[in-house]
C-alpha positions in Angstrom: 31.2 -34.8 -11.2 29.0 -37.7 -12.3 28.6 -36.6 -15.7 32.8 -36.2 -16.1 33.1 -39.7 -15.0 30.4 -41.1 -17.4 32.1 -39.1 -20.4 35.3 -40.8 -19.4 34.2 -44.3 -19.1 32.5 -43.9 -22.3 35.5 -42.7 -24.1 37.5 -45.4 -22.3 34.8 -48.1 -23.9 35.3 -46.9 -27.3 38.9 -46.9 -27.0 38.9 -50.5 -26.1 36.3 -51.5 -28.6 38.4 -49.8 -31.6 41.6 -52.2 -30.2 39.4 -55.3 -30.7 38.3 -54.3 -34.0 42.0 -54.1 -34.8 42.9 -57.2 -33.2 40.2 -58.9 -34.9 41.2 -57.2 -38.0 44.6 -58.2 -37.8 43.9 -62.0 -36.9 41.7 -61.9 -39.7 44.2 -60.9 -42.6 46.9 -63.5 -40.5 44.6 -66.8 -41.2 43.6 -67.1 -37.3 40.1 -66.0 -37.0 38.0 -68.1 -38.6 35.2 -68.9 -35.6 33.2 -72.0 -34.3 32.8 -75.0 -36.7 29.5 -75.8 -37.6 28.9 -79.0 -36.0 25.8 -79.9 -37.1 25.7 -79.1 -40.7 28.8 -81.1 -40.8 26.9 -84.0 -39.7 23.5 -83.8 -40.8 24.0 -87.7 -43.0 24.5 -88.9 -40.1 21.3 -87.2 -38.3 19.3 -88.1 -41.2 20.3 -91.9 -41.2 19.8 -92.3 -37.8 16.3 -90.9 -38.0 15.6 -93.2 -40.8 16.4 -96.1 -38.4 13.6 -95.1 -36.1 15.6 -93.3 -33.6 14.0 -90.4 -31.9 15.5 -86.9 -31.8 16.7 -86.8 -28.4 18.7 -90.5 -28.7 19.7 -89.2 -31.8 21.1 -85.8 -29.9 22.5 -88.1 -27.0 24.3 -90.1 -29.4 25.9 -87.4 -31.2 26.5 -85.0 -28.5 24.5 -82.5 -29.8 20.9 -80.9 -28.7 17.8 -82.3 -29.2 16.9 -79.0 -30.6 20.0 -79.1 -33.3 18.3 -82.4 -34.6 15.2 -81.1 -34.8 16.1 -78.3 -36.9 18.1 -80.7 -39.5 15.1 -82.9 -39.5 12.7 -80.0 -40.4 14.2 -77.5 -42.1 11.0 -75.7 -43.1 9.8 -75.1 -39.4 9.7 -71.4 -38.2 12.5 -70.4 -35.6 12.0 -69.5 -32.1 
């Protein structure tokens, strides 16, 4: 009985996955799905000024709305990720 449940979720779970590759699909050829904005590449002058003014990362982050962590990675490109 269990097993007969599980197959039918699972079959139920592709089904909707293979709808939201369509949908995504379909948005995709329209123009709509483009994703999140890269906020902080866009401003990454404006990081790097602001560090040159003696500002540390986290006033910087405060400033700009953005995490301390986002600055630090503009900052130092060459460090390792997490």
């Amino acid at each position: 009985m269990l097993n007969v449940l599980g197959g039918v979720a699972e079959f139920e779970r592709e089904m909707m996955l293979e709808r939201q590759r369509k949908g995504i699909a379909k948005a995709k050829a329209e123009g709509g799905y483009k994703g999140r904005k890269p906020t902080v590449r866009a401003r990454s002058e404006e990081i790097k000024a602001l560090a040159e003014q003696g500002v540390s990362m986290g006033a910087i982050g405060a400033e700009l709305g953005i995490g301390s962590g986002s600055v630090h990675r503009v900052l130092n490109p060459a460090a390792p990720a997490a």
